[in-house]
C-alpha positions as CSV (number, residue, x, y, z in Angstrom):
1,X,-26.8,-28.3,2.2
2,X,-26.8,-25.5,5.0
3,X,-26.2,-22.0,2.7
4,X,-23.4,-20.2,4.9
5,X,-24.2,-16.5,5.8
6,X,-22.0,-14.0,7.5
7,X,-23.6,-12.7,11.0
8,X,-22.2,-9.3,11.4
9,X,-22.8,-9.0,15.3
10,X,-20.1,-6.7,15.9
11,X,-20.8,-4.2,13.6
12,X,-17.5,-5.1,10.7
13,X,-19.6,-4.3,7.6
14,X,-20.0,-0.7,8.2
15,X,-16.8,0.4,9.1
16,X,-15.2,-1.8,6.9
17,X,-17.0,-0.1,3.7
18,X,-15.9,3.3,5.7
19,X,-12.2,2.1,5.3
20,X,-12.4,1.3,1.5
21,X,-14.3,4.2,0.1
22,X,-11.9,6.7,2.8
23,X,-8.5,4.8,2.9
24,X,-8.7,2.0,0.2
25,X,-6.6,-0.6,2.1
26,X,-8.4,-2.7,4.5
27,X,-6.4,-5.5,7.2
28,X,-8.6,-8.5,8.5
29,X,-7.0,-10.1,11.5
30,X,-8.9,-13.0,12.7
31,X,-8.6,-17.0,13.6
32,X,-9.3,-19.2,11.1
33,X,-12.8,-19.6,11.1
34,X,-14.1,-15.9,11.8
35,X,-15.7,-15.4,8.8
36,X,-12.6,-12.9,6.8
37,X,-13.2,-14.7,3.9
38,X,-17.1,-15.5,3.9
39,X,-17.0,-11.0,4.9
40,X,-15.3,-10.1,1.9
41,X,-17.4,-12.0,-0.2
42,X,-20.6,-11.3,1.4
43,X,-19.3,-7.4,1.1
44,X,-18.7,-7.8,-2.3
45,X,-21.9,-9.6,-3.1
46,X,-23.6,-6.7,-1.5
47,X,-22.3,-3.9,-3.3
48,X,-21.5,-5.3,-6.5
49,X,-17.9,-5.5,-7.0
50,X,-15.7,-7.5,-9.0
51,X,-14.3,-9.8,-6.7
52,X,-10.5,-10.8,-7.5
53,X,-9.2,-13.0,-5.2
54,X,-6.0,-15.3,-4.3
55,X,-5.0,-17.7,-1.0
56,X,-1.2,-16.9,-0.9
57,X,0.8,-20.3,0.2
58,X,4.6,-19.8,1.2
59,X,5.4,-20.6,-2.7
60,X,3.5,-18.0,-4.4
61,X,5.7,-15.5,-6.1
62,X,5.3,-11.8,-7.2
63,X,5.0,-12.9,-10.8
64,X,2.3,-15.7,-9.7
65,X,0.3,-12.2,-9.2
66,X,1.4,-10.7,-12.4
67,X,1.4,-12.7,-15.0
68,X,2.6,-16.2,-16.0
69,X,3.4,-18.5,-18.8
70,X,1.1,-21.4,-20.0
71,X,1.3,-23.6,-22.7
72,X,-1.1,-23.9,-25.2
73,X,-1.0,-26.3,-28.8
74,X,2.9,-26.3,-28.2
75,X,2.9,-22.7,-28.0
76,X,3.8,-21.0,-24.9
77,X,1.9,-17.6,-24.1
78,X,1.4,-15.1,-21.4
79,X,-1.7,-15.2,-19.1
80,X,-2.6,-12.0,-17.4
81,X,-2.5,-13.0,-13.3
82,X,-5.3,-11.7,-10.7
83,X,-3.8,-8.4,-9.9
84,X,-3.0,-7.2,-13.4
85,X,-6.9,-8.2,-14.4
86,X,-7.6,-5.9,-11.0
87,X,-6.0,-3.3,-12.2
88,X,-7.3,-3.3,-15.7
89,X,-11.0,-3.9,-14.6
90,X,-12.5,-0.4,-15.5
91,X,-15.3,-0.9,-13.1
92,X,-12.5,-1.4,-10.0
93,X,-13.6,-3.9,-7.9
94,X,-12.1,-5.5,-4.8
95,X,-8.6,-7.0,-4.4
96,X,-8.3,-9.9,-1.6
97,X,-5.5,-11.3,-0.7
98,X,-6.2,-14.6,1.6
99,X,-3.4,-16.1,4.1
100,X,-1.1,-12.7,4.2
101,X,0.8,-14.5,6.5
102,X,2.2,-16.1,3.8
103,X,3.5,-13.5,2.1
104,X,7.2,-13.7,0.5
105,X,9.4,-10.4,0.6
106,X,8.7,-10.0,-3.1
107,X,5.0,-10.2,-2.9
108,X,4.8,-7.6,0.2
109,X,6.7,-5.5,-1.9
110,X,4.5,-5.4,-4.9
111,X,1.7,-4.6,-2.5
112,X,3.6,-1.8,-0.6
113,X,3.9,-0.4,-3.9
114,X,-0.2,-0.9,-4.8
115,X,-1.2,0.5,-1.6
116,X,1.4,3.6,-0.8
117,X,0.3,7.2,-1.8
118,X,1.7,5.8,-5.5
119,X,-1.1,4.0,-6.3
120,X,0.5,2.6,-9.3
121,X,3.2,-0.1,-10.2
122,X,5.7,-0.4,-12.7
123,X,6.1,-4.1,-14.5
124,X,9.6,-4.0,-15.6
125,X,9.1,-7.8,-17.4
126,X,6.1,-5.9,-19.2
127,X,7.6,-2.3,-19.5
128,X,4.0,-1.0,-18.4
129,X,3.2,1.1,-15.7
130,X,0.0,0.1,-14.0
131,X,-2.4,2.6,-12.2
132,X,-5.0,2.2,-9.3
133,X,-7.9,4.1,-9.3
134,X,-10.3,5.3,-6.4
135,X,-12.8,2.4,-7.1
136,X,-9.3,-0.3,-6.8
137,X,-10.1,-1.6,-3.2
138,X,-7.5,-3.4,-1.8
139,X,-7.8,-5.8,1.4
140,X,-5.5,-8.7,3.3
141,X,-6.6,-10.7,5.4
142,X,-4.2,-11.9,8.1
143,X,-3.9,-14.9,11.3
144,X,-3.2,-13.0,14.3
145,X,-0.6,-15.9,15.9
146,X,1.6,-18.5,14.4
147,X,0.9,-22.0,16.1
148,X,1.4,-25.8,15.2
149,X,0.5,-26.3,11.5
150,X,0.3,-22.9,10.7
151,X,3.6,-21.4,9.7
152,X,4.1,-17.9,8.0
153,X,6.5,-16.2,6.1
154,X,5.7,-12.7,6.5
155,X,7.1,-10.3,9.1
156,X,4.7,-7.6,9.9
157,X,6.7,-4.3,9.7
158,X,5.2,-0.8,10.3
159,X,5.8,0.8,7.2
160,X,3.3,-1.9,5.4
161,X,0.7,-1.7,8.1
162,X,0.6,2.0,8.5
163,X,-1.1,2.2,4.8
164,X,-3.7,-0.7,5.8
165,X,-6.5,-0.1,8.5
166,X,-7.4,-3.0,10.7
167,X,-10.5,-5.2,11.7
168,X,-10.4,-7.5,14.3
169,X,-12.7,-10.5,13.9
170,X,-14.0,-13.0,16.2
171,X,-16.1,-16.2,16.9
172,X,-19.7,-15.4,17.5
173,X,-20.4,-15.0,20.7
174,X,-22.3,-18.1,22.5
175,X,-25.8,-15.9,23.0
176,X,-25.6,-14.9,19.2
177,X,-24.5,-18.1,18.2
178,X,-27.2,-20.1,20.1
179,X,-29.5,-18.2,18.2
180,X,-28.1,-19.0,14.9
181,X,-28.1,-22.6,15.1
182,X,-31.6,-22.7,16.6
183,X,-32.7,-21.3,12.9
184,X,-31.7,-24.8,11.9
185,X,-32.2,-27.2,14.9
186,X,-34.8,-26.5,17.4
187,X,-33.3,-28.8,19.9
188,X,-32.3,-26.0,22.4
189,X,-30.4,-28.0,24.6
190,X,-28.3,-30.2,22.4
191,X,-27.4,-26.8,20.2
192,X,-26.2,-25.3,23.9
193,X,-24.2,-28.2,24.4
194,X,-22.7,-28.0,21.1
195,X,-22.0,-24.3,21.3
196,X,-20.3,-24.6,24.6
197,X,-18.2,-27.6,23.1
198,X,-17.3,-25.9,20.4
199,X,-16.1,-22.9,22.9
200,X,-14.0,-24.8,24.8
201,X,-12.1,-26.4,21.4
202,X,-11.9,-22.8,20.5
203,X,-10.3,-21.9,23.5
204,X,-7.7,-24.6,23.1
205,X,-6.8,-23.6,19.9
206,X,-6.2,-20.3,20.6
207,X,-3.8,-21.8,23.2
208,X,-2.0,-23.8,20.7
209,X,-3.2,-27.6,22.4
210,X,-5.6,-27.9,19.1
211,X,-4.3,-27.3,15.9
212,X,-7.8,-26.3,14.4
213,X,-11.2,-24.7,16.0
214,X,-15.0,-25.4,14.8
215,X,-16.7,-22.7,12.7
216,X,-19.7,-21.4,13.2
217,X,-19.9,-23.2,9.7
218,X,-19.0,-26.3,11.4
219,X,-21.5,-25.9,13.5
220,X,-24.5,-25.1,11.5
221,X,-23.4,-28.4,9.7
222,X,-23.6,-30.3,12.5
223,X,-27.0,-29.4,13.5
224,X,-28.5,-30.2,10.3
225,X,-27.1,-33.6,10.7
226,X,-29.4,-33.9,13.8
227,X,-32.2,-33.1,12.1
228,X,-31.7,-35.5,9.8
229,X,-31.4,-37.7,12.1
230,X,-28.0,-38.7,12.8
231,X,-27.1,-39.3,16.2
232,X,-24.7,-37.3,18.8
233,X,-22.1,-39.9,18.9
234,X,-22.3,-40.2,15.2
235,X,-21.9,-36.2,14.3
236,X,-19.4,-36.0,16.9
237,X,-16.9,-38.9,15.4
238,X,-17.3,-36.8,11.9
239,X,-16.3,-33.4,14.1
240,X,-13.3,-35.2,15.9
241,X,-12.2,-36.2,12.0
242,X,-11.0,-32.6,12.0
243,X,-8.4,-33.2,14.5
244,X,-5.2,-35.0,14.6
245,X,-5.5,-38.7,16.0
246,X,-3.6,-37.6,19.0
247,X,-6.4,-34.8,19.1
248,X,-9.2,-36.8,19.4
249,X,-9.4,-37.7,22.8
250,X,-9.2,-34.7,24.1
251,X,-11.9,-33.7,21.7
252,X,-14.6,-36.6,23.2
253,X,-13.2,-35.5,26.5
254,X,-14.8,-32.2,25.9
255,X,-18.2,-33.2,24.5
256,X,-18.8,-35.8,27.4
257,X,-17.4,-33.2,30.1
258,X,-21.1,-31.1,28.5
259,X,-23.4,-33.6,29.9
């Protein structure tokens, strides 16, 4: 299996660790596929903190944060949720809420509250004020449009964004992403052709014709297939499997149109 890695050609990691240690609240804005996720994790990894993190879906609740109910040998108790195990971690650690898009009023709330001047929250279900210390790092991570198949609940208002400083992410660019993928498959011209196929998907995506693009990840999968092997026509019917069937076409189209 190819071990994914996050590329940091545009410099994200320094500021990004500027913003948590100076502000505390961090905002990754990015298409699917940019690497927000794989960062935080690579961030975390590298400093050494306790990563708590959740994919919010336009069901999750404020108390699905909290705390919640489970049932055990007919009994039912109460179960700490990630942000209350956050706050309680002595050591700190980093917060990361996945798909802020998502976010229902009552969720955006708790966070205003968590990331305002405050620093602290107050659990009326628990009676229990809980506080946020310097070493609490708190970060969202956020799709910049709303297109087919991706539909969001939250409203972006400025008195929630003024308490969270931004990173914009991106695809790799080809040149840096050429290089990558000839780390794992020396054929230089069929990794071109592949980079500039999966740059013309992205660009139809961003567009709203596609209603997903190919990751670098994607990518990197795809070329160690051809190493082992596997033929072009073969790797690209498992990349069009990604797409709608009214998709696919269009998808072959653009591979063929590479020469």
């Amino acid at each position: 299996m190819v071990a994914e890695e996050f590329v940091d050609e545009w410099g994200l990691e320094r500021k990004a660790i500027a913003i948590l240690r100076q502000v505390g609240n961090l905002r990754l804005v990015g298409e699917t596929g940019t690497g927000k996720t794989l960062f935080i994790h690579h961030l975390c990894e590298k400093l050494g903190w306790h990563l708590y993190e959740y994919s919010l879906s336009s069901d999750t609740e404020r108390w699905d944060l909290i705390c919640g109910d489970v049932l055990r040998q007919g009994t039912t108790e109460a179960r700490e949720g990630m942000i209350l195990l956050w706050l309680q971690d002595p050591e700190g650690g980093m917060c990361f809420l996945d798909e802020f898009n998502y976010a229902q009023p009552n969720v955006t709330t708790l966070i205003n509250q968590l990331s305002d001047f405050r620093r602290s929250v107050w659990i009326p279900e628990l009676k229990k004020s809980f506080h946020r210390s310097e070493r609490h790092y708190l970060a969202i991570a956020m799709n910049p449009w709303e297109r087919h198949g991706y539909s969001g609940t939250f409203q972006t208002n400025i008195a929630q964004m003024r308490r969270f400083e931004s990173l914009v992410f991106d695809f790799l660019s080809p040149r840096r992403e050429t290089e990558l993928l000839m780390s794992v498959c020396e054929d230089e011209r069929w990794v071109r052709k592949l980079v500039e196929f999966a740059s013309k998907i992205r660009i139809l995506y961003q567009k709203g014709e596609l209603t997903t693009p190919l990751t670098t990840g994607n990518l990197r999968n795809y070329c160690a297939l051809r190493n082992d092997g596997m033929e072009s026509k073969e790797i690209l019917e498992i990349a069009s499997n990604l797409f709608l069937e009214e998709e696919r076409k269009v998808v072959m189209r653009l591979w063929e149109e590479g020469g």
